[in-house]
N, C-alpha and C positions, 0 to 999 in steps of 0.2 A: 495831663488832662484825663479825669476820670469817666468811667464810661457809663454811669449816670448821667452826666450833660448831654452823651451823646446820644442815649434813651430820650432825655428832653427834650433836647433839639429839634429829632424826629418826631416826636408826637406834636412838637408844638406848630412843624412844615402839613400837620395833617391835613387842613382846610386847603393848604396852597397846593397840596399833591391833587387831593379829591378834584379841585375846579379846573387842575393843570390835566389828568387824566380823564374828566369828563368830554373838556375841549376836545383831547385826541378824538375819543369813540366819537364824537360829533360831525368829524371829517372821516366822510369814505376814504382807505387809502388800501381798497385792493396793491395787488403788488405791481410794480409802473405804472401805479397812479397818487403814487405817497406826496407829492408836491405839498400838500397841502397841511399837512403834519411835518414834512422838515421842515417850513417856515414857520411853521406855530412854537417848533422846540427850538428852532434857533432863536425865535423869541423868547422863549424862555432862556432860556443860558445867556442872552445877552444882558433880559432886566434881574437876575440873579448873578449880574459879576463875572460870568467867566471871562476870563485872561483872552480868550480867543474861542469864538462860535462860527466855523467854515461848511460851506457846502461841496464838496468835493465833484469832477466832472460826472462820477455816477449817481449825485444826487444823495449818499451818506450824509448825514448829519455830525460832524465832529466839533466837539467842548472840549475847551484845555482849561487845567488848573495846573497849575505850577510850572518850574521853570526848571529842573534836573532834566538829565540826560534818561535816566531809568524809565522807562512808561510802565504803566499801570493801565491795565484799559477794564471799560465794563461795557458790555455790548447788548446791546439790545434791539430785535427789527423792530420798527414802525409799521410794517406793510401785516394787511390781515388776509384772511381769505374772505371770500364773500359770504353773504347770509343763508343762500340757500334757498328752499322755500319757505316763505315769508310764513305761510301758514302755522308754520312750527316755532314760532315766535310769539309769546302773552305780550311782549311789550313793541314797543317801537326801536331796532338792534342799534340804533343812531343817535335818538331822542335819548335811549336809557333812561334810568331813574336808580336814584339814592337812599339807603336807608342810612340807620343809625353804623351799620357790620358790613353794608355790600356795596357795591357800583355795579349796574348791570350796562351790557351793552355790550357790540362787537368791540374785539380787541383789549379788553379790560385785563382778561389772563393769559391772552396769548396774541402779541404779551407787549401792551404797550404802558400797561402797570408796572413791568422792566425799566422802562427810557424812564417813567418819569422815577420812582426811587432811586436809578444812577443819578440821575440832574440834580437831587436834594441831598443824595446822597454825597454827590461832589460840595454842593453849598455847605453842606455840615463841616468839611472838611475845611474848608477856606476858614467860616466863620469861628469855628475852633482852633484853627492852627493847626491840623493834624496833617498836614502833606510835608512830608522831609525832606530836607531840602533837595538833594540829589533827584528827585521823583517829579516826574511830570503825571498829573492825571488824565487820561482819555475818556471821557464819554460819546459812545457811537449811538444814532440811531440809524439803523443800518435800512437799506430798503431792497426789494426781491429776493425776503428769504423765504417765503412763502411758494414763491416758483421756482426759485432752484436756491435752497439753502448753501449758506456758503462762499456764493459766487461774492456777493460784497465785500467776504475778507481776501478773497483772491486777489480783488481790485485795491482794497487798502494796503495790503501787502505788499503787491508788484508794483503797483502804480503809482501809488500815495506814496510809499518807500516806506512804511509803518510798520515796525519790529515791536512788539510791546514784551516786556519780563512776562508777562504772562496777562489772561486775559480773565475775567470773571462777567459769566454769560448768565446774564438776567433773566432767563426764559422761566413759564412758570416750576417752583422742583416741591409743590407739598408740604415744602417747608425743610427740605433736606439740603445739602450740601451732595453736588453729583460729579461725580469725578472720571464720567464717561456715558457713552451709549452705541446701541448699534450702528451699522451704517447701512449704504441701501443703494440700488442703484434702480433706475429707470430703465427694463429690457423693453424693445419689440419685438414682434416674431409676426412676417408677412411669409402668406400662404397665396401659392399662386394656383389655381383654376383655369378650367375651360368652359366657356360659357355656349349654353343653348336652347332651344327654344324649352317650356317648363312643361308641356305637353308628353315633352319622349326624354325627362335628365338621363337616360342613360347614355344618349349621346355626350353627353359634356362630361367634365370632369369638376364639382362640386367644393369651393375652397372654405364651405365655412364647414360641410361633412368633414374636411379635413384638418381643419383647427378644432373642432368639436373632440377628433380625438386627441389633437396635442394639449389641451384645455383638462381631459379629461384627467392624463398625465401630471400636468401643473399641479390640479388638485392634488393630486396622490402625492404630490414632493411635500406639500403640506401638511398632510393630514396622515401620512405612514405613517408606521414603525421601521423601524430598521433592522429587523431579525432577516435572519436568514431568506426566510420565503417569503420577501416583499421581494420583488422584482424590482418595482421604483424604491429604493431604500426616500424615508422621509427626511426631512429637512434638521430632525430631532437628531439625527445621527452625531452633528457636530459636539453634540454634548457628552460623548461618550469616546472614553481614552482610546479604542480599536481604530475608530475612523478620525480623530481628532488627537492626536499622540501628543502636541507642541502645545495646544491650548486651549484642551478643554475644559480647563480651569476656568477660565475666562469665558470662556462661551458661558456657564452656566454661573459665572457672574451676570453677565448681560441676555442671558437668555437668549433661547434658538432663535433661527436666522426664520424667516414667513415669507411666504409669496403669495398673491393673488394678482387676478383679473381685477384691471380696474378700470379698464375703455376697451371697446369694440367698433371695428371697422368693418365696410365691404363697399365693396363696386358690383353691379351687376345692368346689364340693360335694363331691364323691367323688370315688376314684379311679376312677370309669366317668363320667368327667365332663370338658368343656374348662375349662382352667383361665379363670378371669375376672379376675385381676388377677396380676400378676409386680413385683416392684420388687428392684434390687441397691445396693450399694455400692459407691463407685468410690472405691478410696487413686487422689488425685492428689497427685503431689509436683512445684512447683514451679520452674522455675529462673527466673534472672535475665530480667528482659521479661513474663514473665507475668502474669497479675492476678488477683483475685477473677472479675472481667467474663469475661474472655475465655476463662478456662479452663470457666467454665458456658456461654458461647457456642459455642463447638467441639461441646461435646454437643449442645447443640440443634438445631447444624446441621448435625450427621450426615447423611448421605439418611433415612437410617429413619426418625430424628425427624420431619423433615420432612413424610416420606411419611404417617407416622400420624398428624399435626397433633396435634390438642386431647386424642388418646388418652396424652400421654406429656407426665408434668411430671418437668423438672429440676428442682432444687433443693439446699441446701446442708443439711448435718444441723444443729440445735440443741442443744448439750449442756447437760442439767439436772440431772441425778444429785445427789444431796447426798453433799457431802462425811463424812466419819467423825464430824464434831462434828454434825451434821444441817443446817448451812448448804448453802443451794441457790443456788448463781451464775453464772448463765446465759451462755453463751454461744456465736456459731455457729461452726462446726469449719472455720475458717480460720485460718490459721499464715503468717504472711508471711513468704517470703525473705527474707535477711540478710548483708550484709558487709561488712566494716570494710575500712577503709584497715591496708596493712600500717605505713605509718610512722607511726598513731592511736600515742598517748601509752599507753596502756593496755597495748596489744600490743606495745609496745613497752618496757614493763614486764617482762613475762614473759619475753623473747626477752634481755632485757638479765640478768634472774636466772638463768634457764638458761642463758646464756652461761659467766656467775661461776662458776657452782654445779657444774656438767655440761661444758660446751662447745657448738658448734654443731648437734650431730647429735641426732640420737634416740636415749636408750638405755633399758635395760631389759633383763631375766631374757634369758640367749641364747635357752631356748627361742619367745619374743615376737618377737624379732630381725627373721624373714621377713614380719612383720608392717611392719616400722618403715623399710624402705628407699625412704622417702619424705622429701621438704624437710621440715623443722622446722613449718615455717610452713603451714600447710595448714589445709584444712574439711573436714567430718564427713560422711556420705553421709545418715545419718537427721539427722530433726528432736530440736531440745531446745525448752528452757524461753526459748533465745534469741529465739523468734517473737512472745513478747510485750515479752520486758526492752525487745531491739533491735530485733524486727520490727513490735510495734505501735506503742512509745514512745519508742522512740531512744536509749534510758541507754546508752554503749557497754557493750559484753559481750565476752569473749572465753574460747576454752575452753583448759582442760589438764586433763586427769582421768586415775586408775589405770584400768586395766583395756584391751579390746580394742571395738571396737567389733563387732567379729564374731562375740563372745560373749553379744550382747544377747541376750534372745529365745532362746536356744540351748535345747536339754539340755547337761547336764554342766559349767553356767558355771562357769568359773574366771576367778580373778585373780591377778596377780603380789604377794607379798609387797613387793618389791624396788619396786613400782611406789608404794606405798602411801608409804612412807621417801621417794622420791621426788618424790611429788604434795605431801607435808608439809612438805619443805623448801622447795620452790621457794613455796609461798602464802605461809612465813615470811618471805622474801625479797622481796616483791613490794611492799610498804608502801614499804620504804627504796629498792625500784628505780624506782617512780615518778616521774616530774618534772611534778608540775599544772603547771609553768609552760608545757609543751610540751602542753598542751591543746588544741586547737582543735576549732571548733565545725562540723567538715566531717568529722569519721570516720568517717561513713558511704560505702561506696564504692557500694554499692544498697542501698534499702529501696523491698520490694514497696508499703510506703506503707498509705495510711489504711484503718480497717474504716469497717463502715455501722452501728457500735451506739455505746451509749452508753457504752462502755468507752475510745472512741478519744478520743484528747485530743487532736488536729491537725486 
């Protein structure tokens, strides 16, 4: 089968992708409220032929093609974050609207313009005959990756009993093929005080004056250098062979590790009162060298920490929300860095179908273009659902999705039509560009390595 039919194919599912991914933005499906999008795509996969379209106890959306032992998965969440304020929004984030080049609306690039080029993208495959015979196809639409990425594959994994030969995660990539990213973890840090009347604070003992200065600190991990006469050496350091001897190669593949504030707490009696207790939220995002350990040891041993001993506990967050079906499965807000070898069998699938199909560069809608003047071959700047596939469990993973990465999270998300036709053909193509026999059990080029629960299987 030549891979002009399957260029045709795809452009000729363009109507049926556009009405199938306007549907989605049309259904709110914050994260544990996706219900309403996994019956829209099980509908779909059922009146498109899949072999078998199941809803799993944590409410995953799983499509089969084929009938091999080997899996094949392509993954994609259904769940978005919210709009935000609405103010920052020209159109209606729901309503959407369509041009000749775009779909606007929540969810378009990040990234439920994923699910639907896997689902046409598995159709191309039936309708052409391109699934071999040994090969079963998986399409996920996954949901709560938006609240704690990941945890879905944890539950397909362990629960489901789901081993795929490898994964290809639809999330948006520019148009590139991404074969890793950082990881990150969820810290806290509560500050304990003593509270008094706001007339005389020098009675009491003040907990947000004291997170003010462990905050201050935080900053400075981010925003140092690492010479000598930083006292907080910055977070930059990891790029440099002195403080990164194993792999600092890799770090400045995937770029320094970042920290910020991104929630603030307190308790206090009144507003004529010293506050008694302060606690924040720290987004840490991981690079290459880092660890569970070490990235909650730098907190601790901030000066401030220090300085305040037993008044200030770090700690990692626990996520337990229940999913949309009412299942609750626990787990703490750690995401491990990830990356393959570029010459892994998998990624080298993809590189070999986009070769055939497209060529070696990036392409897509010209207006995307400024986007995509980057190597083919590249990693993501946020975290996906990779942190559990290949960061907890090691299944290779690799990504190619529609849409922008810079559009996550926005107002006004758009996606490229063009990119959808795109994303669709190349997953048709990836069965027969495969070689299992170029497999090997080393395509890992980092893994941030083992958790401390009962989810980690090493």
């Amino acid at each position: 089968m030549g891979f002009e039919a399957i260029k045709r194919a795809a452009q000729n599912y363009l109507p049926n992708m556009t009405k199938f991914l306007r549907d989605l933005i049309a259904i709110p499906s914050e994260s544990c409220e996706e219900e309403g999008v996994i019956r829209r795509t099980i509908a779909e996969m059922e009146a498109l032929g899949f072999d078998k379209a199941e809803i799993d106890p944590e409410g995953n959306a799983l499509g089969w093609m084929g009938e091999g032992s080997r899996i094949i998965a392509f993954d994609g969440h259904i769940d978005t974050v919210g709009i935000g304020n609405i103010a920052n929004w020209e159109h209606d984030p729901y309503k959407g609207y369509e041009t000749d080049d775009i779909i606007y609306g929540r969810g378009g690039s990040d990234q439920e313009g994923g699910v639907v080029s896997a689902v046409y993208g598995a159709k191309i495959m039936k309708d052409l005959g391109l699934i071999p015979q040994d090969t079963k196809i998986l399409v996920v639409a996954s949901v709560q990756e938006e609240d704690c990425d990941g945890l879905c594959w944890q539950y397909i994994h362990k629960e489901d009993g789901i081993t795929p030969e490898f994964v290809v995660s639809t999330e948006p990539t520019d148009g590139g093929i991404y074969r890793g990213h950082r990881g990150r973890m969820e810290i806290r840090v509560d500050v304990k005080g003593v509270s008094c009347h706001g007339s005389a604070p020098e009675r009491g003992d003040n907990a947000i004056y004291k997170m003010a200065d462990i905050l201050r600190e935080v900053r400075a991990l981010n925003e140092n250098t690492a010479t000598e006469q930083d006292e907080i050496k910055g977070l930059v350091k990891m790029l440099d062979p002195k403080y990164n001897p194993e792999h600092w190669e890799d770090a400045r593949f995937l770029g320094r590790g970042t920290i910020t504030c991104s929630q603030i707490f307190y308790t206090s009696p009144s507003r004529c009162a010293v506050a008694d207790s302060c606690a924040v939220s720290l987004d840490r995002r991981m690079t290459a060298g880092e660890t569970w350990d070490s990235c909650l040891d730098e907190i601790r041993n901030l000066p401030s920490c220090k300085k305040y001993g037993d008044d200030v506990k770090v700690s990692m967050y626990l996520y337990d929300r229940p999913a949309w079906t009412g299942l609750k499965y626990e787990t703490e807000c750690y995401f491990p860095t990830w990356i393959n070898k570029e010459s892994a069998a998998h990624v080298q699938a993809l590189y070999d179908a986009h070769k055939a199909l497209f060529g070696e560069k990036r392409i897509g809608h010209e207006s995307a273009m400024h986007l995509r003047n980057r190597p083919l071959i590249d990693k993501w700047t946020f975290s996906t659902n990779g942190v559990s596939i290949q960061g907890r469990y090691g299944i290779p993973c690799v990504g190619f999705g529609p849409g922008a990465e810079s559009q996550a999270h926005a107002p006004n998300e758009i996606t490229w039509k063009q990119d959808l036709v795109t994303c669709a053909a190349l997953y048709a193509a990836v069965p027969m560009c495969y070689k299992p026999e170029n497999r090997t059990d080393d395509v890992t080029e980092y893994r941030a390595g083992k958790t401390d629960t009962r989810f980690a299987n090493d």
